[in-house]
N, C-alpha and C positions, 0 to 999 in steps of 0.2 A: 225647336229650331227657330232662328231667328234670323233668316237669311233674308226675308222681304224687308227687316228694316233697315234703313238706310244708317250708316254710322256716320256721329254728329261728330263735329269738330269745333272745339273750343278754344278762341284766344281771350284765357286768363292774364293773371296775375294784376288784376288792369282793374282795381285793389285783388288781392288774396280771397280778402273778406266775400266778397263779390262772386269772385268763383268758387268758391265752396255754395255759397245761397245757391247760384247754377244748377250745381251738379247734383244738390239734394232735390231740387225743386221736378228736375228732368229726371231722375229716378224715381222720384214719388207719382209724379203726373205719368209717365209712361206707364207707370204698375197699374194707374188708376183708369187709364183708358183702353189698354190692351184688355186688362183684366187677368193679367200675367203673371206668376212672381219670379220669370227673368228678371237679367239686368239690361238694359239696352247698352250698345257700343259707343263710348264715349272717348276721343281722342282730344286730350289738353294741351296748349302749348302755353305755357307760362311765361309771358314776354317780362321785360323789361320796363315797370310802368315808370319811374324814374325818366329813363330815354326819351322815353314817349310823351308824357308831360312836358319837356323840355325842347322837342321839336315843334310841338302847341305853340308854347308861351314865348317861343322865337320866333313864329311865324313861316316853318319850315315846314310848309305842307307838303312839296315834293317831296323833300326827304323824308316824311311822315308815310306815303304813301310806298315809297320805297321800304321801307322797313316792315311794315304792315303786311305789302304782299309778301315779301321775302318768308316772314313768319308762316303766314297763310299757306305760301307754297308748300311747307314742312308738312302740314296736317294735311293735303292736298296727296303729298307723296307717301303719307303714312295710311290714306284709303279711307279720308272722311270726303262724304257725300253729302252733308249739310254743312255748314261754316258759320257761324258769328263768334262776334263779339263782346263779350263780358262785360261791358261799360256801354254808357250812353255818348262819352267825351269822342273818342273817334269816329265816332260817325261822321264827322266832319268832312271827312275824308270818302265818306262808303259808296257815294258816286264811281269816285277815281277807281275805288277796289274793284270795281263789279266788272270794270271795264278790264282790268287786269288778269284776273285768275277768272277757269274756268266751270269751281265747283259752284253750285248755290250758295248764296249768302243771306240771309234771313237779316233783313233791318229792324231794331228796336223803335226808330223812326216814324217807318211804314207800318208796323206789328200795333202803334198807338194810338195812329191814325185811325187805321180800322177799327179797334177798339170804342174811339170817340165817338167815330162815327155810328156804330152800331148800338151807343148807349144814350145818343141825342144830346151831347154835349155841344155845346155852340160857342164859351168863353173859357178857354182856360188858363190858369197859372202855370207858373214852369217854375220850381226850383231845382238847380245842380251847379255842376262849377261854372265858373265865367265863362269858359268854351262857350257850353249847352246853352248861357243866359244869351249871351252876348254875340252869338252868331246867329245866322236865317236860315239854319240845316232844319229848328224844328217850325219855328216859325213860317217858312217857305211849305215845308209839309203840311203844314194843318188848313192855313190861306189857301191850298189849291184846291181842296174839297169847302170852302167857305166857313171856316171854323179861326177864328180868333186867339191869337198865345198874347198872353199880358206875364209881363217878367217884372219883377219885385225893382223897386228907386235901386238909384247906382250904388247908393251907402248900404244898401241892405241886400245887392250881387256880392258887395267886396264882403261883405258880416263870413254872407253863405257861402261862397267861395274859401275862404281861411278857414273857417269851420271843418270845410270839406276835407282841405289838405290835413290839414291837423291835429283834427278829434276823428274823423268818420270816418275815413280809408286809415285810421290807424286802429281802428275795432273800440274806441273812445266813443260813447254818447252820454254826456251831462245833462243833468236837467234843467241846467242855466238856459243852456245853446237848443233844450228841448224850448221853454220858452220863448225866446227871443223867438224863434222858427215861428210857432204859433201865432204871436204876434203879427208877423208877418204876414200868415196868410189870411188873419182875419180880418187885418185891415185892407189887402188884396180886393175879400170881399166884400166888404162895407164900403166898399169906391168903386170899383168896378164889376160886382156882383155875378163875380167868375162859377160857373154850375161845376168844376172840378179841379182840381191839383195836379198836376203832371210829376211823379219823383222822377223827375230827370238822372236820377245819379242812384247808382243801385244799392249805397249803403242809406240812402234818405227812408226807406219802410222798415229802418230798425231802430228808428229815431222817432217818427211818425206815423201811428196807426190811426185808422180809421174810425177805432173809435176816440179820437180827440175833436173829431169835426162831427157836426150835427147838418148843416146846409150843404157841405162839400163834398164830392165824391174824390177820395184821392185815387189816382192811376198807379198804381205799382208798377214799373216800367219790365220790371225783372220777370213778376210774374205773368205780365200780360205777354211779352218776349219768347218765355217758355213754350206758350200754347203755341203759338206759331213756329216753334222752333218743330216742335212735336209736329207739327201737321205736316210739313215737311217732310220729317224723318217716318211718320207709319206713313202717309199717303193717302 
C-alpha cells in the first residue's frame, strides 16, 4: 500500500522527449529510495508546447500564466499533490503559478539552487533556450544566495537557442552541434573560470555528459529536479 505517498503531477509535453526522461527518472529514484518495487502515482498532462513557446516569444505572460494554471488546475482535480513542470523554459512564470493554484509546486529554479549551494559552486554557466538565457528567473535565483550565473555572447544564445528548437526537443543531437556546445563552454571557462554548467533545458544531458568536461561540473537540471520532486512526494 501506498497511501502515504503523495501523487505527483506532471505538466509534460513541454518537449515529449523531456517527459519521458521525468517519468523514468521518478520511477527508478522512487524504487531506489523507498526500497519498493511498487510504482509511484503519477498524473501527466501533456500541454501544448507549440502554444506555449508562442506566448514566450510574444511576450504574453499573462496569457502564459493563464493557460499554465488552467492546465495545472486539471491535475489539481485529477488528485495530484505535488505539481511541476517538465521544462526549465516556464518557469518564467512559476512566481505567478504558486500564487494561483493551491497544490505544491516544486521549482526546477529553487531545486538548483540548493543543489549549487550544497555542492560549493560560486560561478556558473547557463545553457538553454533564449527564455532561460536571456531572462533574471535564474539569474535572480542564484544572486540572492550570492552565487554568480554567466550566460554564453549573444551569437552563441542565438547558436543554442535554434539548436534547441530544432535538433534537441526534436530527439535530434549531431555531433557538429555536440561540438560547437563544447566550445562554448570551454571558452566560458578559460574567461571567466565558471566551477559548473547549469543544463538549463532538459534535453541539453543527452547531448552533454559529464564526462566531456574535466574542470566543470555540469548540473543536470532534470535529474537534480527529480530529487526534490521525490522529497516532496514520500516526505
Amino acid at each position: 500500500m501506498l497511501k502515504h505517498y503523495k501523487t505527483i503531477g506532471m505538466i509534460g509535453g513541454i518537449p515529449p522527449t523531456a517527459t519521458v526522461d521525468y517519468y523514468q527518472r521518478i520511477i527508478s529514484r522512487f524504487q531506489e529510495r523507498t526500497g519498493q518495487r511498487e510504482l509511484p502515482s503519477i498524473l501527466i498532462n501533456s500541454i501544448n508546447m507549440t502554444y506555449m513557446l508562442s506566448l514566450i516569444a510574444n511576450d504574453q505572460l499573462n496569457e502564459l500564466v493563464d493557460y499554465l494554471s488552467e492546465e495545472i488546475f486539471m491535475l489539481e482535480k485529477a488528485g495530484a499533490k505535488v505539481i511541476f513542470m517538465a521544462s526549465n523554459t516556464p518557469h518564467i512564470v512559476f512566481d505567478q503559478l504558486t500564487k494561483r493554484v493551491k497544490t505544491k509546486m516544486v521549482s526546477i529554479i529553487d531545486s538548483t539552487v540548493a543543489y549549487a549551494q550544497q555542492n560549493g559552486h560560486n560561478r556558473l554557466g547557463l545553457f538553454g533556450t533564449e527564455a532561460v538565457m536571456e531572462n533574471e528567473y535564474y539569474q535572480d535565483g542564484f544572486e540572492a544566495v550570492g552565487m554568480e550565473i554567466i550566460t554564453p555572447m549573444p551569437d552563441e544564445r542565438k547558436f543554442i537557442n535554434k539548436i534547441y528548437m530544432e535538433e534537441l526537443v526534436r530527439g535530434r543531437f549531431m555531433p557538429e552541434t555536440k561540438s560547437r556546445l563544447l566550445t562554448i563552454a570551454n571558452r566560458m571557462y578559460a574567461e571567466g573560470q565558471i566551477d559548473g554548467l547549469i543544463l538549463g533545458g532538459t534535453e541539453l544531458p543527452q547531448i552533454l555528459r559529464t564526462s566531456d568536461f574535466e574542470d566543470v561540473e555540469l548540473l543536470n537540471t532534470t535529474k537534480i529536479h527529480v530529487e526534490r520532486i521525490l522529497d516532496a512526494a514520500i516526505g
